[in-house]
C-alpha positions in Angstrom: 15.9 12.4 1.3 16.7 9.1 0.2 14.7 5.5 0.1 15.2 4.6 3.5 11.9 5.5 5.8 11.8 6.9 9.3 10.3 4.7 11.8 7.5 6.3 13.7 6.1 4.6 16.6 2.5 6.0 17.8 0.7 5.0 20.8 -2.0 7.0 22.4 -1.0 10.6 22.6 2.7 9.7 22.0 4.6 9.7 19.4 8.2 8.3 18.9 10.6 9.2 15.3 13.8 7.4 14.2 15.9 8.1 11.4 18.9 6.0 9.9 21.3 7.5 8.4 25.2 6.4 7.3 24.5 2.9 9.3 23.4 4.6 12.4 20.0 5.1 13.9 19.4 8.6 15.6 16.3 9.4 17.6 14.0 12.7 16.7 11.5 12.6 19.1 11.2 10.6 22.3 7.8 10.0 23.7 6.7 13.5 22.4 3.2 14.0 23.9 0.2 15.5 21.6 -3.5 15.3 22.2 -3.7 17.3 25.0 -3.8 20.9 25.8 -4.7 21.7 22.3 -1.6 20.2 20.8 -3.0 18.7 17.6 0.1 16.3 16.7 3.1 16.2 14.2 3.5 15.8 10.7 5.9 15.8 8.7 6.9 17.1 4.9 7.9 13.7 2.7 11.7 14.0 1.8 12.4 16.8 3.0 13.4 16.6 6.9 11.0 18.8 8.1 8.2 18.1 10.6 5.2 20.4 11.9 3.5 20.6 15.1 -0.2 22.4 14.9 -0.4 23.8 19.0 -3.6 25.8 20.3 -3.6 27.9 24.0 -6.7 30.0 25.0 -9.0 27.8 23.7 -8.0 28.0 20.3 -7.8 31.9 20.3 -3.7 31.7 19.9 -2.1 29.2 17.4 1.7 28.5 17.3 3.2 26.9 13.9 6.5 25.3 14.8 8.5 24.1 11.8 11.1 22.0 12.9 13.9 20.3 10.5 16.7 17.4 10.9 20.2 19.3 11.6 23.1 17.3 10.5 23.7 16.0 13.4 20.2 14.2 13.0 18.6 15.9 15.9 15.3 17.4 15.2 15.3 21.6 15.9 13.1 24.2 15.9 13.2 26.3 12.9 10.3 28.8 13.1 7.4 29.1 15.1 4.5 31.2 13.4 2.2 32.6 16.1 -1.6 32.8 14.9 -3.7 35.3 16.9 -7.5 35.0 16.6 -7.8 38.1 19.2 -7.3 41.4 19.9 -4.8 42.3 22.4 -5.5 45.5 23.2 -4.6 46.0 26.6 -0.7 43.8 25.6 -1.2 41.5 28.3 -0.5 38.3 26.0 -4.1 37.1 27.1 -7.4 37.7 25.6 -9.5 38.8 28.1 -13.1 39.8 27.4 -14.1 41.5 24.4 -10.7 41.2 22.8 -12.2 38.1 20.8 -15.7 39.2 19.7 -14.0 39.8 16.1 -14.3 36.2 14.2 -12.4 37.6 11.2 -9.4 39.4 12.8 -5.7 37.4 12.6 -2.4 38.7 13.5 0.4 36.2 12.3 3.7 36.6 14.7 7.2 35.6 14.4 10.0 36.6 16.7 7.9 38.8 18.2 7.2 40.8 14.3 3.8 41.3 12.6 4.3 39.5 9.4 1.5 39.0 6.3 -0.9 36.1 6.0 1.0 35.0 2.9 4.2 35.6 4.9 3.0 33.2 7.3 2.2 30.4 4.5 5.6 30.7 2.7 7.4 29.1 5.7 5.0 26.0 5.7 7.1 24.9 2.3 4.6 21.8 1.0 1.7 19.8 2.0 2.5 18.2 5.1 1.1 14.0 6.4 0.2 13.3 9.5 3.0 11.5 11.2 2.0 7.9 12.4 2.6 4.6 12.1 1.6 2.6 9.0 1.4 -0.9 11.0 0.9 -2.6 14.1 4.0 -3.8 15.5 3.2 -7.4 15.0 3.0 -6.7 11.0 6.3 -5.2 11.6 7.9 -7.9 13.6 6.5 -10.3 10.1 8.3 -7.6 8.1 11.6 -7.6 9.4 11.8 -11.8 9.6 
């Protein structure tokens, strides 16, 4: 929320956040993975301390929405995940097993374990969200900061 930018550093399937703050850096994330196991990657909600990760299991069938935000002690925690399920549970076993995702129109949005709307489910997203990477490579930033 003010002028001074976080520094993301990105490498392949990592990604690294820093924020300063009152003359001290803290660190958000440290080597958080992505790419893998249908975890999409973060982004993040410009000045506003709030960051998004877009994770798939099942093959896509089940979506979780974590919305995390900066606490004041400038850690990064987990304020809601919204569950997205593309199947039909209908024997409760949490999986979808065969049959259960024949359906391509049928969603059931979760949170806390509690059916919520569609449009429930959009409220907590709060904005339009950018992918969080780097801007440069690190020699442009080296040239930067001289």
């Amino acid at each position: 929320e003010d002028d001074v930018p976080e520094l993301v550093v990105s490498k392949p399937c990592i990604c690294y956040l820093y924020t300063f703050h009152e003359d001290k850096v803290s660190t958000l994330m440290d080597g958080w993975g992505f790419g893998a196991m249908g975890n999409l990657g973060y982004s993040y909600l410009p000045r506003a301390n709030r960051v998004h990760n877009h994770n798939y299991d099942f093959a896509g069938l089940l979506r979780y929405d974590t919305y995390m935000k900066i606490s004041p002690e400038k850690t990064l925690v987990e304020d809601v995940v919204v569950e997205s399920w593309l199947f039909k549970d209908s024997n409760g076993n949490g999986y979808p097993d065969t049959g259960e995702y024949d359906d391509s129109d049928y969603v059931r949005y979760v949170v806390n374990d509690v059916e919520i709307t569609q449009e429930e489910a959009e409220t907590y997203r709060n904005g339009d969200y950018t992918i969080l990477s780097g801007s440069m490579t690190l020699a442009e930033l080296r040239e930067a900061l001289a």
